[in-house]
C-alpha positions, 0 to 999 in steps of 0.5 A, a space after each residue: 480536493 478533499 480526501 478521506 483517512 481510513 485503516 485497510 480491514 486487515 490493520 483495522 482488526 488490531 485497533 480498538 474498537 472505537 477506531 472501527 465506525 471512524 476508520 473503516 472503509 465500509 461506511 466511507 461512501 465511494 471506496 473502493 475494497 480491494 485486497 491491497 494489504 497482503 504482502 504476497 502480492 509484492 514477492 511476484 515483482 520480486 521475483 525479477 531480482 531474486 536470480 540475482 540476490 540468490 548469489 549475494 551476500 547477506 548485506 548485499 542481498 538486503 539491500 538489494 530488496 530495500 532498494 527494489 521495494 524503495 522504488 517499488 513504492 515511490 512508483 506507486 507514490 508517483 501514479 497515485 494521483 492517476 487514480 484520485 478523482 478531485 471533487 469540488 469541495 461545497 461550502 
């Protein structure tokens, strides 16, 4: 399987502007664009812990996040291969 490095367009904005023709999505062929960069989207799935880290402490309450957003991204990690499409590589 052969897969593409890119940068997202809201990192994409804060590099030079020789990364941008290498990097972007918009000149990779088959990307997808999608807004999968803000982390808003995460703070819905916090909400199933905020109750209970609303009464902890401060150490407590941090840690509780890091392992939530942990666990978060192994999963994500974990099914990213759900959605890669393998190609025969030709040559």
């Amino acid at each position: 399987m052969r897969m593409l490095g890119a940068i997202g367009k809201f990192h994409l904005a804060d590099h030079v502007d020789s990364c941008f023709s290498k990097w972007t999505l918009n000149f990779m062929m088959g990307a997808g664009h999608i807004d999968g960069e803000i982390l808003e989207t995460l703070w819905s799935g916090m909400n199933k812990v905020s109750g209970a880290a609303r009464s902890m402490s401060k150490a407590h309450r941090q840690e509780t996040l890091d392992d939530y957003m942990r666990d978060s991204n192994w999963k994500k990690t974990v099914r990213i291969g759900k959605f890669s499409i393998p190609k025969p590589i030709l040559g």
